[in-house]
DSSP file (Angstrom, degrees, kcal/mol; ACC not computed):
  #  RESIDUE AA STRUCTURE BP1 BP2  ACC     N-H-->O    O-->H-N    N-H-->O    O-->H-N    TCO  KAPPA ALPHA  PHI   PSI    X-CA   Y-CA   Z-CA
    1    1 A X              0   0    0      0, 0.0     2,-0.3     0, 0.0    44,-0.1   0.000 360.0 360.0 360.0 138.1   15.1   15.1  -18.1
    2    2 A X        +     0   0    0     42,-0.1    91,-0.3    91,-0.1     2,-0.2  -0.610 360.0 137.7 -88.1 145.0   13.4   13.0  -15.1
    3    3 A X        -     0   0    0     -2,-0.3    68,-0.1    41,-0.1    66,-0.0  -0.667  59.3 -82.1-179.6 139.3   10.4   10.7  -15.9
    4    4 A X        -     0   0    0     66,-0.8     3,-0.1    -2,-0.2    -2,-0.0  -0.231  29.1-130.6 -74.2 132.4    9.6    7.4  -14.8
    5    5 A X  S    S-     0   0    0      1,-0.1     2,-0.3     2,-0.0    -1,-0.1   0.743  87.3 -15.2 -16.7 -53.9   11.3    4.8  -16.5
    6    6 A X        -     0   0    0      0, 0.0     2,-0.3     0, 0.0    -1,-0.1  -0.995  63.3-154.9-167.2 163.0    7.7    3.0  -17.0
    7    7 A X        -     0   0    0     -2,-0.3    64,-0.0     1,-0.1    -2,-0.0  -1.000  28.0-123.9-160.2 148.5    4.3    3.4  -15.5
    8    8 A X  S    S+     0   0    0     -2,-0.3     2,-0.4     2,-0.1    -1,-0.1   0.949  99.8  17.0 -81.8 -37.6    0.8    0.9  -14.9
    9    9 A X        -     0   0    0      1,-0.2     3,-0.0     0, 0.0     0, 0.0  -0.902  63.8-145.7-116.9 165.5   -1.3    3.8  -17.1
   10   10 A X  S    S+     0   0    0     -2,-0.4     2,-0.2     1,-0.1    -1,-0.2   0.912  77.1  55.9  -1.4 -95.4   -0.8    6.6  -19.3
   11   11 A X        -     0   0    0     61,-0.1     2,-0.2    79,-0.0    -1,-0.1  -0.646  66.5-155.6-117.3 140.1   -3.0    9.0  -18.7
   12   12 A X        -     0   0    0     61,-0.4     2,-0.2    -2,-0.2    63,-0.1  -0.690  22.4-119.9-100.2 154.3   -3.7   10.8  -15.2
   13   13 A X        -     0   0    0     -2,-0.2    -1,-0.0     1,-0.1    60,-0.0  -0.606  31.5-118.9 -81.5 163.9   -6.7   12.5  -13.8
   14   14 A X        -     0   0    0     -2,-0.2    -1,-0.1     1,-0.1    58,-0.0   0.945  51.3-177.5 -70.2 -39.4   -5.8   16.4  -12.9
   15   15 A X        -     0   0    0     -3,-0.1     2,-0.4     1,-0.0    -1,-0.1  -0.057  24.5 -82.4  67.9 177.5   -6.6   15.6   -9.2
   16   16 A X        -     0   0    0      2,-0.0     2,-1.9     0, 0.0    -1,-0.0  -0.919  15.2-147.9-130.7 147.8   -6.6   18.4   -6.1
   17   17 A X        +     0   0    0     -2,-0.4     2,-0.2    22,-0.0    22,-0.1  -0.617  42.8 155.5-120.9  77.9   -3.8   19.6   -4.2
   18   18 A X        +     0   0    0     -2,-1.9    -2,-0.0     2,-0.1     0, 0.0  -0.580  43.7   3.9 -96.1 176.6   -5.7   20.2   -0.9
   19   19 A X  S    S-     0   0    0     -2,-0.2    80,-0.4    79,-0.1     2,-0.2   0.370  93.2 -33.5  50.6 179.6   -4.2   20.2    2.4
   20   20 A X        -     0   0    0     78,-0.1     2,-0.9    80,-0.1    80,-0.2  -0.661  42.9-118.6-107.2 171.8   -0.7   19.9    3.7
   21   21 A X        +     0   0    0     78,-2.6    -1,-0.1    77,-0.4    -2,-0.1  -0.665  43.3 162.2-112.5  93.7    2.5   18.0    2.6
   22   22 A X        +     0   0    0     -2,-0.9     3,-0.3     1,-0.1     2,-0.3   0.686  65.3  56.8 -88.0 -23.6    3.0   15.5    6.1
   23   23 A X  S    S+     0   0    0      1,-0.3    -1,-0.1     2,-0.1     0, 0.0  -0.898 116.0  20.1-111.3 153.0    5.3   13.1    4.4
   24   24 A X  S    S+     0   0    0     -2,-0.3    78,-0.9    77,-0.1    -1,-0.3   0.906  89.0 112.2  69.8  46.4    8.3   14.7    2.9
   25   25 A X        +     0   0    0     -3,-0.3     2,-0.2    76,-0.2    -2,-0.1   0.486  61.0  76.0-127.6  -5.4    8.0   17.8    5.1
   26   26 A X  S    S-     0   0    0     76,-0.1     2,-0.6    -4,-0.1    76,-0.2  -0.761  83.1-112.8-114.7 138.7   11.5   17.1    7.4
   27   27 A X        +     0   0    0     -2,-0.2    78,-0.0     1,-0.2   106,-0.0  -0.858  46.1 162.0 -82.7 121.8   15.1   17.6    6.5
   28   28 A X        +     0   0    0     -2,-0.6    -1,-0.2     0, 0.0    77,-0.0   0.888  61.4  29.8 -85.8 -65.2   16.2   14.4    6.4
   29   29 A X  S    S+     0   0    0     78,-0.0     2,-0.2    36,-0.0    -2,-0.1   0.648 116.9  12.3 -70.6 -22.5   19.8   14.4    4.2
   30   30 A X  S    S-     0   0    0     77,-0.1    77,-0.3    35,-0.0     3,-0.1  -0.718  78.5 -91.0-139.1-167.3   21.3   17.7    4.8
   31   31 A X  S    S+     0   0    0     75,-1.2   103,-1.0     1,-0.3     2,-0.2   0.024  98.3  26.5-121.1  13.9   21.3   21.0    6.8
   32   32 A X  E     -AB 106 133A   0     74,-1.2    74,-2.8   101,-0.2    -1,-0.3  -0.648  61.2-173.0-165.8 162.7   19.2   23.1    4.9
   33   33 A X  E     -AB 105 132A   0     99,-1.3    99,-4.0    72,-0.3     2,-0.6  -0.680  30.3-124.1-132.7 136.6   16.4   22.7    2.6
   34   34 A X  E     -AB 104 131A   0     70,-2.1    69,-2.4    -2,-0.2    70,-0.8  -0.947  40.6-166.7 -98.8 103.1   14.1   24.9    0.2
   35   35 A X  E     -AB 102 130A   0     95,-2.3    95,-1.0    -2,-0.6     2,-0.4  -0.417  21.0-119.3 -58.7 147.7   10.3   24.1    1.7
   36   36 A X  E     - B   0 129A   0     65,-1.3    64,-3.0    93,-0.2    93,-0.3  -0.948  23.2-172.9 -74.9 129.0    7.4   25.0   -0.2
   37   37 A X  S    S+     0   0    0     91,-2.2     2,-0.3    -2,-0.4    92,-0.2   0.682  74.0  41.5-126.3 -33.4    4.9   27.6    1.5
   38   38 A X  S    S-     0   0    0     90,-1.5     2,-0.2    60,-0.1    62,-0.1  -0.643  85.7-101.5-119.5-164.1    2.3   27.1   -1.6
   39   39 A X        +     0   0    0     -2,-0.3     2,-0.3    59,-0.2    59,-0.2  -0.508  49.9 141.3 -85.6 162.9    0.8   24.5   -3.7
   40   40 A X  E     -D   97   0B   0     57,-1.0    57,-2.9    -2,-0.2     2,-0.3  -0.940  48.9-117.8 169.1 160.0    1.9   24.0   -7.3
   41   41 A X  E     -D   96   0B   0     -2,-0.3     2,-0.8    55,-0.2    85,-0.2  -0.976  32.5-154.5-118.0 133.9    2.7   21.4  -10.0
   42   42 A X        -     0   0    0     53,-1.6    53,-0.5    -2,-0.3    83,-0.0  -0.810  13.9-133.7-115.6 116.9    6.7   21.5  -11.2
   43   43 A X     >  -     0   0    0     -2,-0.8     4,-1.5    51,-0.2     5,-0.2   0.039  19.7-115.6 -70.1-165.1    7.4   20.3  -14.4
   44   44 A X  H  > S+     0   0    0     49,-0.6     4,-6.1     1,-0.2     5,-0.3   0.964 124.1  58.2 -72.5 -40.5   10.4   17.8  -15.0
   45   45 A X  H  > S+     0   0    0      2,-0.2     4,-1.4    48,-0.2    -1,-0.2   0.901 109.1  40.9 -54.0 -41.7   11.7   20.8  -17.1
   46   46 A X  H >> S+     0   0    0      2,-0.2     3,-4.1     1,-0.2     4,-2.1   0.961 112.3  57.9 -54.3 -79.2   11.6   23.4  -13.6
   47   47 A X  H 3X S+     0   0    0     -4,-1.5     4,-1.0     1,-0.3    -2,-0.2   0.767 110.1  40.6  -1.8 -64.2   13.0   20.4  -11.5
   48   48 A X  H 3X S+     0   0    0     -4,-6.1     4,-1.9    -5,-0.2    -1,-0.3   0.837 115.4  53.7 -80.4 -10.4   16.3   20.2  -13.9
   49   49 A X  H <X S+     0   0    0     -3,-4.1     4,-0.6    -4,-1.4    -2,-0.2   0.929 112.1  44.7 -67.7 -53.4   16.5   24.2  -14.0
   50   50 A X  H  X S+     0   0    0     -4,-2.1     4,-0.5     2,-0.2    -1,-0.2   0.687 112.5  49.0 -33.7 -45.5   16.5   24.2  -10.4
   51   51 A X  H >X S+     0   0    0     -4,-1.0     3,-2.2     1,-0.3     4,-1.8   0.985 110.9  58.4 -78.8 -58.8   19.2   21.2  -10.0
   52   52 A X  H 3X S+     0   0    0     -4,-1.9     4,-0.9     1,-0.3    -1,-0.3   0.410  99.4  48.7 -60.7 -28.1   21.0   23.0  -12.3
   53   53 A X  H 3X S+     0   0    0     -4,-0.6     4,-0.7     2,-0.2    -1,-0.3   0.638 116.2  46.5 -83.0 -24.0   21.4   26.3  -10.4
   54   54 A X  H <X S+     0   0    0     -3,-2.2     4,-1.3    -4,-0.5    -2,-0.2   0.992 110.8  47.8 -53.7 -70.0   22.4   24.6   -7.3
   55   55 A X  H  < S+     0   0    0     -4,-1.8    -3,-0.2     1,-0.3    -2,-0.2   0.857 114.5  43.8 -67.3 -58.7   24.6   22.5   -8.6
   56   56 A X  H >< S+     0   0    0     -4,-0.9     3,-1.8     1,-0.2    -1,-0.3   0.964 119.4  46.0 -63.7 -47.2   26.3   25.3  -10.6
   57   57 A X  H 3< S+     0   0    0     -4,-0.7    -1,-0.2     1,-0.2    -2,-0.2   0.919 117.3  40.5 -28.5 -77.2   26.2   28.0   -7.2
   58   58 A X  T 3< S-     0   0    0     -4,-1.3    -1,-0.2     1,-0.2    -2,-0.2  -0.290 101.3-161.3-100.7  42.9   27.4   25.6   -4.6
   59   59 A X    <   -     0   0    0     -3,-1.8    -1,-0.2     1,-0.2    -2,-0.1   0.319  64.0 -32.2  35.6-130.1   30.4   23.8   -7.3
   60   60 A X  S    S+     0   0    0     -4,-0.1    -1,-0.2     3,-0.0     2,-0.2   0.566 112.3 113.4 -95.9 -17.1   31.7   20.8   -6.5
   61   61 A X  S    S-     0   0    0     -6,-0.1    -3,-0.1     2,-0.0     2,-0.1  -0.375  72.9 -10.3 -70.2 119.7   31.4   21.5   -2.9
   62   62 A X  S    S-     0   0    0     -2,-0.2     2,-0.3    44,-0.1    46,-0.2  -0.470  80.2 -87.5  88.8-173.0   29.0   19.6   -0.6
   63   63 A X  E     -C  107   0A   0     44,-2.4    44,-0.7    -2,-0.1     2,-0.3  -0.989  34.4-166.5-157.0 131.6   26.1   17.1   -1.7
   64   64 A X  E     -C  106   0A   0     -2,-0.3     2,-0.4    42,-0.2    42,-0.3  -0.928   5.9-157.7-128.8 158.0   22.3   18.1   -2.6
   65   65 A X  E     -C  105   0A   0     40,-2.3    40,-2.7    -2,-0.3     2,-0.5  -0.941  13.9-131.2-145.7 158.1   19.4   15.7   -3.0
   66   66 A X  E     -C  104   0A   0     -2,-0.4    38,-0.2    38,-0.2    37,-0.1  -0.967  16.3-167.0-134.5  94.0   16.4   16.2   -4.8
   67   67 A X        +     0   0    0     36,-0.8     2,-0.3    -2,-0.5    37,-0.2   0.608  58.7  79.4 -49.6 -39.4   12.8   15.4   -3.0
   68   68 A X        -     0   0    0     35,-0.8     2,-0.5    33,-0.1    -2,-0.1  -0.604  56.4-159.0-103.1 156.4   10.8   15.4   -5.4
   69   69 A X        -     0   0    0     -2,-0.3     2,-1.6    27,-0.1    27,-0.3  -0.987  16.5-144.2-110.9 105.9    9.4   13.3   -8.3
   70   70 A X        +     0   0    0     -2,-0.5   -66,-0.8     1,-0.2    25,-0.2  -0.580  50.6 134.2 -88.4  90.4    7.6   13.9  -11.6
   71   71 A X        +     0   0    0     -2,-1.6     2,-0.3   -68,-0.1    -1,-0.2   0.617  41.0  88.2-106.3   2.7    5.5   11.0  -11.7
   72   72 A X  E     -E   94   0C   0     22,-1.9    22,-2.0    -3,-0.2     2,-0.2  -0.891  68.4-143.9 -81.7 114.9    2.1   12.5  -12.7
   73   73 A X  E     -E   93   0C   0     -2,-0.3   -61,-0.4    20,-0.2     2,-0.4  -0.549   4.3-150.5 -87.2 155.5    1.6   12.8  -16.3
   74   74 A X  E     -E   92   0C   0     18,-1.7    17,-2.0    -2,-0.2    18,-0.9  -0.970  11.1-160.4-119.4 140.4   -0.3   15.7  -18.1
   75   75 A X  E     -E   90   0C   0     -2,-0.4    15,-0.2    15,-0.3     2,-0.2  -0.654  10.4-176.3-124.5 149.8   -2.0   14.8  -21.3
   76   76 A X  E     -E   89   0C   0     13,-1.5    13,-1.6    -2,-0.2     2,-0.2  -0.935  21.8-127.7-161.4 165.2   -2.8   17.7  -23.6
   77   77 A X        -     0   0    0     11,-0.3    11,-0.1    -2,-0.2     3,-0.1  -0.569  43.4 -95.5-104.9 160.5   -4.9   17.5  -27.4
   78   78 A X    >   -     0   0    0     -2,-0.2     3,-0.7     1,-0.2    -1,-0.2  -0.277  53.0 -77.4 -69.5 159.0   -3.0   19.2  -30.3
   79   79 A X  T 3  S+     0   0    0      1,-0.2    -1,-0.2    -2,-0.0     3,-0.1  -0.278 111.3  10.1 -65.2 166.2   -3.8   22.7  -31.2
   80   80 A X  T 3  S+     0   0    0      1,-0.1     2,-0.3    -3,-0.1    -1,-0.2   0.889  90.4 150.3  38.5  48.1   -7.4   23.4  -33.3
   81   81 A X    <   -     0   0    0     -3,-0.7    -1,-0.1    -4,-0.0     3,-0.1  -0.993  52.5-108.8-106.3 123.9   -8.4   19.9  -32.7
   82   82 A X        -     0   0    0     -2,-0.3    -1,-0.0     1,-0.1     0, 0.0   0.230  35.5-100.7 -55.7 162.8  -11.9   19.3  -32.6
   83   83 A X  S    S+     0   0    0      2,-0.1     2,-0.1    -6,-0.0    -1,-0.1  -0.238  91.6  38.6 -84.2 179.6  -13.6   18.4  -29.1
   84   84 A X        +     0   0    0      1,-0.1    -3,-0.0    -3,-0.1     0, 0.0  -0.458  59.7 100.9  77.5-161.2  -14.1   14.7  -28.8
   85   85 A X  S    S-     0   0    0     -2,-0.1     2,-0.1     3,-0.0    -1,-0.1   0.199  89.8 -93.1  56.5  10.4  -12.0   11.8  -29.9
   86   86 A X        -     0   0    0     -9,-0.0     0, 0.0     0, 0.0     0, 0.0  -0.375  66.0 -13.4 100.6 176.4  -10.7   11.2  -26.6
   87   87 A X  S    S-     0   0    0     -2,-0.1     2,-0.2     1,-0.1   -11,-0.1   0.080  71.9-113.7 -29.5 140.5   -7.5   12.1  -23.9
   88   88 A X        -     0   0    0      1,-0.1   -11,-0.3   -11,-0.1     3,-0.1  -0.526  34.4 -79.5 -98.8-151.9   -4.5   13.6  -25.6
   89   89 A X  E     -E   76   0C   0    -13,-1.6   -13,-1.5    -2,-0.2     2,-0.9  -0.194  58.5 -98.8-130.0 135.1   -1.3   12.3  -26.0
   90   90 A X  E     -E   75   0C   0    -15,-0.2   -15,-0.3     1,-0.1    -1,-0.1  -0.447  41.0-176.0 -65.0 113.4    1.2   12.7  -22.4
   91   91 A X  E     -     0   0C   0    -17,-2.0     2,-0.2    -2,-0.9   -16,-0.2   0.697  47.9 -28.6-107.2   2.0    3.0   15.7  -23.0
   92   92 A X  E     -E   74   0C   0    -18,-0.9   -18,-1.7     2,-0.0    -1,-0.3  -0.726  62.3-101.8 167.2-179.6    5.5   16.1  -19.9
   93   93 A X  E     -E   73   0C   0    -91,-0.3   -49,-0.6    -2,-0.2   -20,-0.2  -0.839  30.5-179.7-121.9 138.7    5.7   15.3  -16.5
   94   94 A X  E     -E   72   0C   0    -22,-2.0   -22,-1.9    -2,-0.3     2,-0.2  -0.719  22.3-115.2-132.5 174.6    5.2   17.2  -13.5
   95   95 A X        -     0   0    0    -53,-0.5   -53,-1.6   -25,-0.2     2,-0.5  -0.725  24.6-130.0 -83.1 155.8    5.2   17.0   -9.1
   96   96 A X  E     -D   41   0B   0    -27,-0.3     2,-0.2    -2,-0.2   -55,-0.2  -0.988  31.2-160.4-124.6 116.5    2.5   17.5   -7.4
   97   97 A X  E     -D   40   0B   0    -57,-2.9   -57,-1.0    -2,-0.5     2,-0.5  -0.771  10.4-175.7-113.5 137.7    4.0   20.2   -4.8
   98   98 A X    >   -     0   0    0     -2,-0.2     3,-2.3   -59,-0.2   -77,-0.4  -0.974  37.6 -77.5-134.5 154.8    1.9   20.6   -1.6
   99   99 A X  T 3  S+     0   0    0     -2,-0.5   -78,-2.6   -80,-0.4   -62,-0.2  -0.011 115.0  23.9 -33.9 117.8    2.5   23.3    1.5
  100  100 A X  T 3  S+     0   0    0    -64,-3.0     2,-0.5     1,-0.3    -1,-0.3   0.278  87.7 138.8 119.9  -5.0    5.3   22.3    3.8
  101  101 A X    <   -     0   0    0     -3,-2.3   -65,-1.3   -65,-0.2    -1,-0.3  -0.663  52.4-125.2-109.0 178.8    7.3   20.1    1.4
  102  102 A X  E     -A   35   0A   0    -78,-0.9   -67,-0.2    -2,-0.5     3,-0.1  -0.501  22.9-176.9 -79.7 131.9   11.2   20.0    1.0
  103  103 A X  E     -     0   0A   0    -69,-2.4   -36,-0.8     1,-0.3   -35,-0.8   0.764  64.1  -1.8 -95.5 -47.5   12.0   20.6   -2.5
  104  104 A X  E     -AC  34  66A   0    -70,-0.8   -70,-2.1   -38,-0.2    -1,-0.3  -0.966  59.7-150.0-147.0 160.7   16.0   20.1   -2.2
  105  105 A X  E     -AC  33  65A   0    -40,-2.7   -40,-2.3    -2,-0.3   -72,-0.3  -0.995  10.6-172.7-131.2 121.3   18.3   19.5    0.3
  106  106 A X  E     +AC  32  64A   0    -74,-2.8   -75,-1.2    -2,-0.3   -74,-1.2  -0.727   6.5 170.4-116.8 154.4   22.1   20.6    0.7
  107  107 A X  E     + C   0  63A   0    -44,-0.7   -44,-2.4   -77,-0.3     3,-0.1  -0.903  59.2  46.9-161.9 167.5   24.9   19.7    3.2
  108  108 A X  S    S+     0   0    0     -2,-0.3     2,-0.2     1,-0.3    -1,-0.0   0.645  92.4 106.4  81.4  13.2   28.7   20.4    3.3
  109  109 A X  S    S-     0   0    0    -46,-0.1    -1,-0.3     1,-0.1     2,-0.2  -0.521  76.1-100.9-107.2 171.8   28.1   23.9    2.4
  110  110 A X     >  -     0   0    0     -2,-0.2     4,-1.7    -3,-0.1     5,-0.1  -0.531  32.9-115.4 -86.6 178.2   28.2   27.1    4.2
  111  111 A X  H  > S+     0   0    0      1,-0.2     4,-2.9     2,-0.2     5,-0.2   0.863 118.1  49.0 -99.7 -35.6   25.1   28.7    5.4
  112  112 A X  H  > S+     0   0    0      2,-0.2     4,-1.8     1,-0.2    -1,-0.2   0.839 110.8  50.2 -53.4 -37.5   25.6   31.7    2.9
  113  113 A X  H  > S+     0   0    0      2,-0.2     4,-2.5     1,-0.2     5,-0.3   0.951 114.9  41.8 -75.1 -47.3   26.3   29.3   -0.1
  114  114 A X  H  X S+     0   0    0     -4,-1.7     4,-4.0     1,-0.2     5,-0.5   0.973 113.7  55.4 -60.9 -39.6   23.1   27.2    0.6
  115  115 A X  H  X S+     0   0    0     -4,-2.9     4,-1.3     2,-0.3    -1,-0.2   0.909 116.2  36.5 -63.4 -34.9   21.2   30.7    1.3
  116  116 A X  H >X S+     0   0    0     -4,-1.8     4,-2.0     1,-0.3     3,-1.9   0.984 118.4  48.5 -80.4 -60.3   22.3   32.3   -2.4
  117  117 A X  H 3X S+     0   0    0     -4,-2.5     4,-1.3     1,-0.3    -1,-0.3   0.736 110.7  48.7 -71.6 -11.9   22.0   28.9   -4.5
  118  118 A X  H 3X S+     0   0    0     -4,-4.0     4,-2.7    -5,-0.3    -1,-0.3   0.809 112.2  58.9 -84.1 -15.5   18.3   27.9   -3.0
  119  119 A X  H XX S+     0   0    0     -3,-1.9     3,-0.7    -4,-1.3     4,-0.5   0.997 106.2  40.3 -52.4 -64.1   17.8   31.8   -4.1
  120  120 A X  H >X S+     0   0    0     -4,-2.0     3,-3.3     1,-0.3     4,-0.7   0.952 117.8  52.9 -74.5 -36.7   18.6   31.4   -7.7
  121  121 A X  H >< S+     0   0    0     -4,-1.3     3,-1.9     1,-0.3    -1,-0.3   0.928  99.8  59.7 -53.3 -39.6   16.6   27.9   -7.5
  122  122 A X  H X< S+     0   0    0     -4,-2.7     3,-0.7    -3,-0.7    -1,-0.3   0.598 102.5  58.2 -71.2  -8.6   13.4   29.4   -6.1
  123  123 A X  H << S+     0   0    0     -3,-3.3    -1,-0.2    -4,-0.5    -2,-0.2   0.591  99.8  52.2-110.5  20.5   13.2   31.6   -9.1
  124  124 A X  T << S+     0   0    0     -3,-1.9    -1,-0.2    -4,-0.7     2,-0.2   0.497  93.4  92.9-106.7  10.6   13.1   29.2  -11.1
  125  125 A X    <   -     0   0    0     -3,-0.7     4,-0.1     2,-0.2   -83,-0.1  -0.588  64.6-146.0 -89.1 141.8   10.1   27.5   -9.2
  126  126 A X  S    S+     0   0    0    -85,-0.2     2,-0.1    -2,-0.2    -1,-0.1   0.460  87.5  79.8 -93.4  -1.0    6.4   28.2  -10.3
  127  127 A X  S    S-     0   0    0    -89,-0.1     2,-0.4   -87,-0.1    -2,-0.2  -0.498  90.5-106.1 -86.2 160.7    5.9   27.7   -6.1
  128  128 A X        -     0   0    0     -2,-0.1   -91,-2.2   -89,-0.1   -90,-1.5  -0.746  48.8-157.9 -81.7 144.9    6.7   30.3   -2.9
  129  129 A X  E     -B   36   0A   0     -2,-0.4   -93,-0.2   -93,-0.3     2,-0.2  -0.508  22.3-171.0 -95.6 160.1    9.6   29.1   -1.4
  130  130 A X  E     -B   35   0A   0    -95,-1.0   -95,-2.3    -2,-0.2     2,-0.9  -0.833  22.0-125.5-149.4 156.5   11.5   29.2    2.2
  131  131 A X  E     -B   34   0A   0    -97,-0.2     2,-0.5    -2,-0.2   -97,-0.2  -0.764  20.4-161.6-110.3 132.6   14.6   28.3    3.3
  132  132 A X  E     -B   33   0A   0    -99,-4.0   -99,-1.3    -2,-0.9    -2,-0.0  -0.923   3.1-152.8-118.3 131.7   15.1   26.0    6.3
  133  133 A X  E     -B   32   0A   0     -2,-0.5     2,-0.4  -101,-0.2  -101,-0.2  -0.100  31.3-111.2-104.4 156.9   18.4   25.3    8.8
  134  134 A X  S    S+     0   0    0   -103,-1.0     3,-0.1     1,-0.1  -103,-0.1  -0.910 109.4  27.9 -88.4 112.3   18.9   22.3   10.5
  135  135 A X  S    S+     0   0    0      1,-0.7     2,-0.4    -2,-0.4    -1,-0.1   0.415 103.3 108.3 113.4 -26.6   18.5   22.9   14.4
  136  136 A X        +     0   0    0     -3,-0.1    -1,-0.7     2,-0.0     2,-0.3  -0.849  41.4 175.7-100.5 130.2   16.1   25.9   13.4
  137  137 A X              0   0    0     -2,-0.4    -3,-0.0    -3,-0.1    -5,-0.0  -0.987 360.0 360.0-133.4 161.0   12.1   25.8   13.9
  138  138 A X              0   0    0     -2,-0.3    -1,-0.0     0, 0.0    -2,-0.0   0.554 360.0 360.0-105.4 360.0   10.6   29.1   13.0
């Protein structure tokens, strides 16, 4: 499961996921990419569901890299616990997804192979998805 190693707090504020994704918005390592078209948080748990449906699609064949990071933590209180006593406890870790970025990245593949395995990934994303060529603007 991904989560940073170590971290300067805890506990996060929820924040807002306004605007658009400008950094991390370009395929950089391969020749095509799954974008994100809305806003979202993905837990660590989606993330490895995801990896894991590539990986398994497009075999041994080719090379995928993985854009994203769960470094935000989400704190949550036990159930029936009375209000007060403070934050709760970090209970997994999510991304903070905003329009327009690349979620994964593939090369070495065929255009079909990438097209089916970012399929099965995207339904395992709590985001809308699209898939984007290298060489393509839409």
């Amino acid at each position: 499961m991904l989560s940073p190693k170590r971290v300067k707090y805890r506990r996060m504020q929820k924040g807002r996921m306004r605007g658009k994704a400008y950094r991390g918005s370009d395929l950089n390592f391969g020749d095509f990419g799954l974008q994100a078209v809305t806003c979202g948080r993905i837990t660590a748990r989606q993330i490895e569901a995801s990896r894991v449906a590539i990986a398994r699609h497009a075999k041994k064949v080719g090379k995928m890299f993985i854009r994203i990071f769960p470094d935000k933590p989400v704190s949550k209180k036990p159930a029936e616990t009375r209000m007060g006593g403070g934050k709760g406890a970090p209970e997994y870790w999510v991304a903070v997804i905003k329009p327009g970025r690349i979620l994964f990245e593939l090369e070495g593949v065929t255009r079909e192979t990438a097209t089916e395995a970012f399929t099965l990934a995207a339904h395992k994303l709590p985001v809308r998805t699209k898939i984007i060529y290298r060489g393509e603007t839409l």
